[in-house]
C-alpha positions in Angstrom: 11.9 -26.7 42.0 12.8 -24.5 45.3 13.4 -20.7 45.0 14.7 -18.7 48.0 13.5 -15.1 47.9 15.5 -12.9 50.1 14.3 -9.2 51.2 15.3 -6.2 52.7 18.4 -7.6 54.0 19.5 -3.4 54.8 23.0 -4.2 55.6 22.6 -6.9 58.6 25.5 -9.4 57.7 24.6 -11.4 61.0 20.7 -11.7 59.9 21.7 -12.7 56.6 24.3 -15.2 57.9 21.3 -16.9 60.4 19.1 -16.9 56.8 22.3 -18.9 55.0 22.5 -21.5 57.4 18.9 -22.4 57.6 18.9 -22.5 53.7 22.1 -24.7 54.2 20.2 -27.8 54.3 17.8 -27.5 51.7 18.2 -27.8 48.2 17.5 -24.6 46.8 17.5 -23.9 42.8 17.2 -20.2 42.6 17.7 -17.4 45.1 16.0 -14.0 44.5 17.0 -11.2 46.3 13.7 -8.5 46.2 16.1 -5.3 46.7 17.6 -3.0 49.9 20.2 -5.0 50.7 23.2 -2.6 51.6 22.4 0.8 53.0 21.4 1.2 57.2 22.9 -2.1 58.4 26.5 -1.9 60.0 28.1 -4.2 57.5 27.2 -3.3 53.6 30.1 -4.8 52.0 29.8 -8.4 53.3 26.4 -8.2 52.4 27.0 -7.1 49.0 29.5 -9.8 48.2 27.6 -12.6 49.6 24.8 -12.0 47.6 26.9 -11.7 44.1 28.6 -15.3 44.9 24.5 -16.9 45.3 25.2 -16.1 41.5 21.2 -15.3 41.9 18.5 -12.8 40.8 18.9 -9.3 42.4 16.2 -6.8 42.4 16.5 -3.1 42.6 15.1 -1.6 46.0 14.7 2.0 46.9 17.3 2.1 49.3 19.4 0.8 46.4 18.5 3.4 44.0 19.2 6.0 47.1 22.5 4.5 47.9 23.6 4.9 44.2 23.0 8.6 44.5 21.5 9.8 47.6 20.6 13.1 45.6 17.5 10.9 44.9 16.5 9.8 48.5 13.6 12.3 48.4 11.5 10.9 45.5 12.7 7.1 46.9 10.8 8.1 49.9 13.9 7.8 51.9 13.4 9.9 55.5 15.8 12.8 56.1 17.4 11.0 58.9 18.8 8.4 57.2 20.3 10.1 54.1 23.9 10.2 56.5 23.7 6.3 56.2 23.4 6.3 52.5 26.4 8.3 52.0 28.1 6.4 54.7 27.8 3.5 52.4 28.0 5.3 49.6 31.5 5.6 50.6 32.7 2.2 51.1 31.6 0.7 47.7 33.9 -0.1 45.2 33.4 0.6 41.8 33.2 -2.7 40.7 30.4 -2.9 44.1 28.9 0.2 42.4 28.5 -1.3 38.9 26.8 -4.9 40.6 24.5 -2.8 42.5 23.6 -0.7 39.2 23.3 -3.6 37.1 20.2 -5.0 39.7 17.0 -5.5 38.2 13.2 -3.7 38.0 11.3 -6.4 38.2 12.0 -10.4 38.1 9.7 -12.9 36.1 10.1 -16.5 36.8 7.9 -19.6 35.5 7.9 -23.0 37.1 8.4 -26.2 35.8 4.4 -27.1 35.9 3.8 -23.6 34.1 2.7 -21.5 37.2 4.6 -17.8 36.3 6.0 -15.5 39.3 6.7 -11.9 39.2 9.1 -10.5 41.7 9.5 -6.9 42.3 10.0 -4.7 45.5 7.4 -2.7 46.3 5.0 -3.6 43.6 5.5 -4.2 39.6 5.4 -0.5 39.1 7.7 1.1 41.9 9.8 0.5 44.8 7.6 2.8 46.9 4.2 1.3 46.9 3.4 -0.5 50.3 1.3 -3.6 49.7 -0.2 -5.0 52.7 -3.1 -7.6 54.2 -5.5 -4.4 53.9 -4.6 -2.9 50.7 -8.0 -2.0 48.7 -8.7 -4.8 45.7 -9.1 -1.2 43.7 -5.1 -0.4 44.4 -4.7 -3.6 43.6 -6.3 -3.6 40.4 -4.1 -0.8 39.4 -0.4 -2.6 40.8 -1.3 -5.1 38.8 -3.1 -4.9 36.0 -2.7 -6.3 32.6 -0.2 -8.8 34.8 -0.6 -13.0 33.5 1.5 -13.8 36.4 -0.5 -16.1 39.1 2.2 -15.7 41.9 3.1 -12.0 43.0 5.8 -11.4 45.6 7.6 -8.3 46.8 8.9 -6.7 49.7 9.6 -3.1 51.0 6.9 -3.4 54.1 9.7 -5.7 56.2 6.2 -7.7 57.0 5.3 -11.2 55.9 1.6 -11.9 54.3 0.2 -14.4 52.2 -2.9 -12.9 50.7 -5.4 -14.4 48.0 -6.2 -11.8 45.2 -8.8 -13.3 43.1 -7.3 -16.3 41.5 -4.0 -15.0 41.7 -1.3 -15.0 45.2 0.6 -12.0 46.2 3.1 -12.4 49.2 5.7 -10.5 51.0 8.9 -11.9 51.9 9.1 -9.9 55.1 12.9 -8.7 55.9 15.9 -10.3 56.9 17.8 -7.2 58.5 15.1 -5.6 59.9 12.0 -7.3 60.2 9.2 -4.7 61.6 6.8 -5.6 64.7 4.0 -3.6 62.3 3.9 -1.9 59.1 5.8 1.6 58.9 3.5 4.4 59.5 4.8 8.1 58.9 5.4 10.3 61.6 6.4 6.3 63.8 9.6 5.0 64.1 9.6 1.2 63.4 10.1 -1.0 66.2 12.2 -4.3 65.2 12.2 -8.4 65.8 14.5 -10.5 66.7 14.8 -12.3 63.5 15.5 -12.6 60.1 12.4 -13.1 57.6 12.3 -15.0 54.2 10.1 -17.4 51.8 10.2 -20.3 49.6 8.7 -21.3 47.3 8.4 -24.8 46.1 6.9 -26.8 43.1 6.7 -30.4 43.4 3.9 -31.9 40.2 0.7 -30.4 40.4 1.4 -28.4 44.2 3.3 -25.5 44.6 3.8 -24.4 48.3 4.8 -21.3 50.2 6.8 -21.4 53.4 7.1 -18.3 55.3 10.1 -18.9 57.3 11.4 -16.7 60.1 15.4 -17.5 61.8 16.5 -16.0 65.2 19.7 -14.8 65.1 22.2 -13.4 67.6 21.1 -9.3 68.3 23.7 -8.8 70.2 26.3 -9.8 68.0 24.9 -7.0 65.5 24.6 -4.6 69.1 28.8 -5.1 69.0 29.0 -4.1 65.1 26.8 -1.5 65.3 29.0 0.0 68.4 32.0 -0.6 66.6 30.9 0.5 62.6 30.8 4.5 63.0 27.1 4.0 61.7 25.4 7.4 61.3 22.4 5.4 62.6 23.7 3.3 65.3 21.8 4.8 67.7 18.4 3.7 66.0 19.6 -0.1 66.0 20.7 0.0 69.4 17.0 0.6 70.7 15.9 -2.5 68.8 15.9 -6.0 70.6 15.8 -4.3 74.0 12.9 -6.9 75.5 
């Protein structure tokens, strides 16, 4: 069994598109989508729709929540600046967009075929906030996840990748396909983006399961033209990125 687990994907059709084709060629059973997938990228809609025909899992994100009502962007720790993107896509959902998004879930469980269980969230099983990273103290760990049987833990939020041993158990982050961070957001620091598009796998096969931590290039300034040409609040912030 193969599960794709897409994060974070923020809007960036042509990052998700670079992700598709890679995952063209394998067989995949199950995609999981780990939440922010709409708001701050030049190109919600496409996003949206490509994700509802995977016919996968979808995972609520605080962008997500935001987007539904960007009353909320305060407590979903969303900065002041980009509350103009969240009504800018606010505004070019559907209702029938609307109710898809709404009907995303909390928190995903999954168990594979040799009994091994997963739990998929975004930030961590408790909220979309929390920022889980390679130095997060065991103690904040013991609290995300306590009284969890899972063995496998994945997220995203952080737009960075990490495989991390926890004990006996795994916890990994996806990274980001839109908008894959050079290092983890700090406040008051505006992130700084790579050129590529960020996902995992994971993969059961008997008694081994494997991770694969894959990372696609895809074509910046093709997103440079969409962002130009989207009347993006934000546009300016993207067309910083991918300078070097």
């Amino acid at each position: 069994m193969r599960i794709a687990f897409l994060s974070d994907i923020h809007g960036n059709y042509t990052a998700l598109q670079a992700v598709l084709q890679d995952l063209a060629a394998q067989q995949i059973d199950l995609f999981v989508s780990l939440g922010d997938t709409v708001s701050l990228g030049p190109q919600p809609l496409e996003v949206l729709h490509t994700l509802q025909d995977l016919k996968g899992r979808y995972i609520t994100g605080n962008h997500d929540a935001a987007t539904l009502n960007p009353n909320t962007a305060a407590q979903n720790e969303i900065t002041e600046y980009l509350i103009p993107d969240l009504h800018w896509t606010l505004n070019k959902l559907s209702a029938q967009d609307r109710a898809f998004l709404t009907g995303f879930e909390s928190n995903v469980p999954l168990t594979l075929p040799n009994g091994v269980k997963i739990l998929a969230f975004h930030g961590s099983p408790l909220a979309t906030t929390h920022i889980i990273h390679a130095a997060t103290p065991p103690a904040e760990l013991d609290v995300y996840f306590g009284g969890q049987d899972a063995d496998i833990f994945i997220g995203g939020h952080s737009h960075v990748q990490m495989i991390r041993r926890y004990g006996k158990k795994l916890i990994l982050n996806a990274g980001s396909i839109g908008s894959a961070f050079q290092f983890t957001y700090t406040p008051g620091t505006s992130p700084v983006l790579l050129p590529w598009a960020e996902y995992m796998l994971i993969e059961q096969r008997g008694a081994t399961v494997s991770v694969d931590a894959r990372r696609v290039y895809f074509d910046t300034a093709e997103l440079h033209r969409l962002v130009r040409q989207s009347g993006l609040p934000g546009s300016a912030w993207w067309l910083r990125q991918y300078q070097d």
